[in-house]
Every structure is written in structure tokens, then in C-alpha cells.
C-alpha positions, 0 to 999 in steps of 0.5 A, spaced: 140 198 608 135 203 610 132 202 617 124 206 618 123 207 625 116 210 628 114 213 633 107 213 635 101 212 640 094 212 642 094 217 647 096 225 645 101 228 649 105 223 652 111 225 649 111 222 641 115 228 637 120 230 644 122 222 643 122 222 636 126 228 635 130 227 641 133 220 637 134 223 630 138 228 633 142 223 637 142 218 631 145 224 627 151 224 630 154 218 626 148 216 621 144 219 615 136 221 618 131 223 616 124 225 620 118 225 617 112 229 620 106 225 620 101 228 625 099 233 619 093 235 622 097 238 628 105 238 625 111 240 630 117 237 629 119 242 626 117 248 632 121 242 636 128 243 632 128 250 630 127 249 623 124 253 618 121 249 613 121 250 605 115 249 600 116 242 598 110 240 594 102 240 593 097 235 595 092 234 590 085 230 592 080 229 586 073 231 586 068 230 582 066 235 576 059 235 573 056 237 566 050 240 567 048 239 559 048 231 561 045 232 568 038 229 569 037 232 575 036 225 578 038 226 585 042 219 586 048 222 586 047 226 593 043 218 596 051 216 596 055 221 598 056 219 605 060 225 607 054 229 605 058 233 600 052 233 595 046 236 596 041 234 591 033 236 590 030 232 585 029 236 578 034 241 580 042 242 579 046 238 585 049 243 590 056 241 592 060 243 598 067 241 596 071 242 602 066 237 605 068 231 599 074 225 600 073 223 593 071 217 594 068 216 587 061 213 589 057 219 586 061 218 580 059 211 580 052 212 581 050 217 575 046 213 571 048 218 565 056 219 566 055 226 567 060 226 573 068 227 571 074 229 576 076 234 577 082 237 583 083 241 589 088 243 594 088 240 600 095 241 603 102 241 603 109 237 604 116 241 607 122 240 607 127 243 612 134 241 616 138 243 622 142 239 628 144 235 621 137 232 620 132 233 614 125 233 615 120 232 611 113 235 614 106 234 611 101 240 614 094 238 612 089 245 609 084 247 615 077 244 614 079 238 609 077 231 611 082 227 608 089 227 612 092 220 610 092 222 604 098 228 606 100 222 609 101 218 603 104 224 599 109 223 604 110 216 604 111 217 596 117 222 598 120 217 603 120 212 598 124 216 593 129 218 598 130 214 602 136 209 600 139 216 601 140 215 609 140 210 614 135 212 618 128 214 617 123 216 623 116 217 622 113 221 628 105 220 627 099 222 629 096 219 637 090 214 636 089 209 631 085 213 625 087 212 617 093 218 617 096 213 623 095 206 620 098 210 613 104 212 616 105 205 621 106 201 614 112 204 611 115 202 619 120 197 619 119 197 628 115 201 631 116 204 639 109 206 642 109 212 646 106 212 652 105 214 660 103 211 667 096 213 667 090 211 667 088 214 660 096 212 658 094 205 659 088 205 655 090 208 650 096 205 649 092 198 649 088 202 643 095 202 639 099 196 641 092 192 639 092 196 632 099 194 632 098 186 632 093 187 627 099 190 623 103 185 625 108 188 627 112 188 633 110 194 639 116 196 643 114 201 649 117 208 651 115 210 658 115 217 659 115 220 666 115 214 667 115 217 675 108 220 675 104 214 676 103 207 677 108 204 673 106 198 674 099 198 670 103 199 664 108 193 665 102 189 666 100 191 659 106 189 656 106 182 659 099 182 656 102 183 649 108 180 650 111 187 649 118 190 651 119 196 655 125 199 651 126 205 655 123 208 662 125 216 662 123 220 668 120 226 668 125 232 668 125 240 667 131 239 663 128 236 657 121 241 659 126 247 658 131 244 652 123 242 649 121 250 650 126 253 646 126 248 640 133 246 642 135 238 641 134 234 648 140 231 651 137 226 656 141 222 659 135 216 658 135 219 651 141 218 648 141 211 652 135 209 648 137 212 641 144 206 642 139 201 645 135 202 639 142 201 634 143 195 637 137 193 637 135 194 629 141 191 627 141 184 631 133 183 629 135 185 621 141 180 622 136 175 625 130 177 620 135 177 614 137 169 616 130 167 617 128 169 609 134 166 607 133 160 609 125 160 607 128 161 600 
């Protein structure tokens, strides 16, 4: 059975991908990994790794198309448009900004002719790569386009048709708590937050671990340069959600160097977290497993 693991967190640069990547890399050793990249907007895992990436797919988006031979020239269509992609002057022939169009569809709707179809554009692109014996599946959303959960979702397609090929698949995701994040949380069977012991860690760790209960699903933390700060703010915050701190990793130029040269980290506190992790995974699809039997 094929375990989902995402690595996530409201704050940037606490250290999402250096644990994502680091746990791939130790589960590898002895277990079949995949890592997706879901921070389209800003991919690195792959920098992190040293792995040259190889195209995989496009993402597609829809658009609309309009046919100027029906068109009334009434206007409706850019009232509706809240991305403002649309600009319409009435008796005149609508102007549209694609790079500024998420598809929704609501002129499509409202064209009281159906003189608006679909059509497609480009809006980025899903790679493909290897290296210290994982797989990585990276998505890299195109500059200037609005919609990069549905990079997100192209990946989740991907992952869905491979992944009872491996044993463990890790989802890096983007910080915060937008759609791009809350697309990739859902495929996740566990979910570790990434965090530090600061002010701004702290509150934007309550940002996750409240999206997180809103998803139900069960937060773990990871307290990175868990030497910097006060400790003691982002215990409190785990109490307050009934949440376990899996792991505290100091800060260390070990890892900042390994980090710089795109080598795998060896942390000590890393490989500690990755067997941690395999135990715990195991014991709660032992016990969740039980519990569907006996509800059946």
C-alpha cells in the first residue's frame, strides 16, 4: 500500500523542501519514492537534488472563444469577468486579455447569444527526473498566468497513475493556505507542517494547522532551527491543537552546506525523523485499517 506524505507550512522558508527532499532521500535507501514538487510558482526540489529535469507534459487551461458573427456587442459578458480578463464597451467587439483568464466560465454563462465557445492555452509544464534513487515529478507554473492549482491538479493526475508503483509518495507543497496548497493537501494520507520559533513561525503555522483541521486531517510539526528561538511559543501552539511535535532539528552548517551544493542532507535528526516517520505510518494504517473493518 502506497503511503502520501506532505510536507507543508504557512510560512516560506522554514525549511519545507530541505525536509521534504531530505526524507525522500533517506526513505529511498530501502523503499520505492516518489516527490512531487507542488510549489509550482517557485519549484526547487529539483536544485535541492541535482536533478536535471526532463519534459513530461503541458497543462492545458480553457478559455473562452468568441464569434464575432454572433456577437450583439452587449457587454455582459466583461460585467461577470472578475478576473477582469474581459473588456467590453457596449456596440463594440469585447477585448480579451488572456494571460488574465482562469476559465471559470461565467461569461460563457452569461452571453445571452451563446456566442462564446472554448478554446485552449498553455499555462505550464509537469517534469520528470531521478537522482539518489528517487523519482521526481515537478510541476512549474508559466509567468504571469493566475491559476497554479491547476498545475497542481495536472500533477495529482500523474500521481494517481503511478502511484502503486512506489511505497512512498512525498508532496512538497507551496507555504500558506491558497487553492495550489489545499489541492495537493488532499491527496496526502499524513501531513507534517513545517515550522520555526518565531513569531512569524508561529502564526503562520496556526494559519496551516487551522486549514489542516478544516481538511481534517491529522497535523504533525517539525520544528526546524528549533535553536533560534523561543521553543516554547510553538509548544503551546501544538497543545492548543492537540498536535505532536514529530521532530526539533537545530540549526546546523552541515545541512546549509550539503543544502548549497544540492547534495542530499545526512542530519542526524533527519534520518531520526525519516524511521520515526516509517513507524508511525505503519502503526496508524495498522490502526485505521482496523477501525474500517470493524465499521464494515
Amino acid at each position: 500500500m502506497t503511503i502520501v506524505v506532505g510536507i507543508t507550512g504557512g510560512k516560506g522558508g522554514t525549511g519545507k523542501s530541505t525536509v521534504a527532499t531530505a526524507l525522500a532521500c533517506e526513505l529511498a535507501k530501502e523503499h520505492k519514492v516518489l516527490l512531487a514538487d507542488a510549489d509550482v510558482d517557485c519549484p526547487d526540489d529539483h536544485l535541492l537534488l541535482n536533478i536535471k529535469r526532463e519534459f513530461h507534459s503541458t497543462v492545458e487551461q480553457r478559455i473562452p472563444k468568441w464569434d464575432f458573427d454572433k456577437c450583439i456587442k452587449c457587454g455582459l459578458c466583461g460585467t461577470v469577468c472578475k478576473t477582469n480578463a474581459i473588456v467590453s464597451i457596449k456596440n463594440k467587439n469585447p477585448l480579451f486579455i488572456q494571460a488574465q483568464c482562469n476559465g471559470c466560465g461565467s461569461c460563457v454563462l452569461k452571453c445571452p447569444v451563446n456566442a462564446i465557445g472554448w478554446n485552449k492555452k498553455d499555462i505550464g509544464t509537469v517534469f520528470t527526473g531521478s537522482n539518489h534513487g528517487i523519482d521526481l515529478l515537478s510541476g512549474e507554473l508559466k509567468t504571469s498566468e493566475p491559476t497554479s492549482e491547476f498545475i497542481v491538479n495536472a500533477l495529482n493526475e500523474v500521481i494517481e497513475e503511478k502511484k502503486s508503483e512506489y511505497d512512498y509518495i512525498f508532496i512538497d507543497t507551496a507555504a500558506g493556505t491558497h487553492c495550489p496548497v489545499i489541492a495537493a493537501l488532499e491527496m496526502c494520507d499524513v501531513v507534517y507542517a513545517v515550522t520555526e520559533p518565531t513569531p512569524l513561525g508561529c502564526h503562520d503555522l496556526e494559519i496551516i494547522l487551522n486549514l489542516l483541521k478544516r481538511l481534517k486531517i491529522e497535523a504533525n510539526i517539525v520544528l526546524n532551527r528549533s535553536d533560534i528561538g523561543d521553543k516554547k511559543i510553538i509548544h503551546d501552539l501544538a497543545k492548543k491543537f492537540d498536535s505532536s511535535i514529530t521532530a526539533e532539528i537545530p540549526y546546523s552548517k552541515e545541512i546549509v552546506k550539503q543544502y548549497s551544493h544540492g547534495e542530499p542532507i545526512t542530519n542526524s535528526d533527519i534520518i531520526k525523523i525519516a524511521k520515526e516517520l516509517v513507524e508511525k505510518i505503519a502503526k496508524e494504517l495498522v490502526e485505521k485499517t482496523a477501525e474500517e473493518m470493524i465499521k464494515r
